[in-house]
C-alpha positions in Angstrom: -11.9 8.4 -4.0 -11.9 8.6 -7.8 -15.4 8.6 -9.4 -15.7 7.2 -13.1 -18.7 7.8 -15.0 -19.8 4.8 -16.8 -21.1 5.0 -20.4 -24.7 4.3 -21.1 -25.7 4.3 -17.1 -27.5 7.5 -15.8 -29.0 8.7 -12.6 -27.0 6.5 -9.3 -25.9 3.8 -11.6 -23.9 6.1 -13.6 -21.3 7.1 -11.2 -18.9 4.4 -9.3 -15.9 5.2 -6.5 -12.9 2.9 -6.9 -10.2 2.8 -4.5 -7.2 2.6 -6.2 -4.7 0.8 -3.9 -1.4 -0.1 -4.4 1.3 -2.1 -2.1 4.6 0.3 -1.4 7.4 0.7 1.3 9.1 -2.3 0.1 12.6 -0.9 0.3 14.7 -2.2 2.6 18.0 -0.3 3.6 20.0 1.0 0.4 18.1 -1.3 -2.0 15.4 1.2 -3.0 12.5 -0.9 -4.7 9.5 1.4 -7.0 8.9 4.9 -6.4 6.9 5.4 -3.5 6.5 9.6 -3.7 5.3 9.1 -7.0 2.8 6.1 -6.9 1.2 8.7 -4.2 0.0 10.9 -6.2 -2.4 8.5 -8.0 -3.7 5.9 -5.5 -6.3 6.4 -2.6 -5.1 4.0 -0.2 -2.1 2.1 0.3 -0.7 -1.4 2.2 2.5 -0.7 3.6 4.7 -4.1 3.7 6.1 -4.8 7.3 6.4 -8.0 9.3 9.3 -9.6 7.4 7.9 -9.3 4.0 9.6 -6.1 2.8 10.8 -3.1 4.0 12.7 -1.4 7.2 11.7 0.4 10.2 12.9 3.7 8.7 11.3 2.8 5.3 7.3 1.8 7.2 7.6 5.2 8.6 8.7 7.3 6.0 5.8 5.3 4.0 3.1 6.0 6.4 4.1 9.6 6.3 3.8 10.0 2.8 0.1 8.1 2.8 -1.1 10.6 5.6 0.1 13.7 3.9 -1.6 12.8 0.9 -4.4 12.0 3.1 -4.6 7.8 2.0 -5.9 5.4 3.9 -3.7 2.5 5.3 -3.3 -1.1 5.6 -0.6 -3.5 6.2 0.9 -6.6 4.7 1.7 -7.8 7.6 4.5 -11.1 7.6 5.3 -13.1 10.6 9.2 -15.4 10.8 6.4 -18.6 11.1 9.2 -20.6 8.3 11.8 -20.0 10.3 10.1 -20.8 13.5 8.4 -24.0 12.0 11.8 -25.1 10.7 13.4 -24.7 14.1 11.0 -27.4 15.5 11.2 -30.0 13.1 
């Protein structure tokens, strides 16, 4: 967590946490998309894209590896194929 101190505020109200979160592992096979080591370095928790939204296999768990070594939490943007399954029954 990062913890700003807010002008003018003292005693509880003067101190906040912010999770700075940021969406990565959208790199998908030799198309390399942002720059996932160094966004790292700065955030304090991060949605890895999987499903069909973004990213590979090989890319969601080189991500995830990254996030735990730098000790970030994790969440998903998680994608399911419903388009092509809705356009398959119409």
């Amino acid at each position: 967590m990062i913890t700003l101190t807010l002008k003018g505020l003292r005693g509880k109200d003067a101190l906040s946490k912010v999770d700075l979160n940021c969406d990565l592992g959208e790199s998908f096979g030799a198309y390399r998309i942002g720059n996932d080591e160094s966004i790292l370095e700065h955030v304090t928790s991060v949605n890895v894209a999987c499903g069909f939204h973004a990213g590979d296999p090989s890319v969601m768990r080189k991500t995830v590896k990254l996030a735990a070594e730098k000790k970030c939490k994790l969440g998903l943007i998680l994608v399911c194929r419903t388009l092509s399954v809705l356009d398959a029954e119409t």
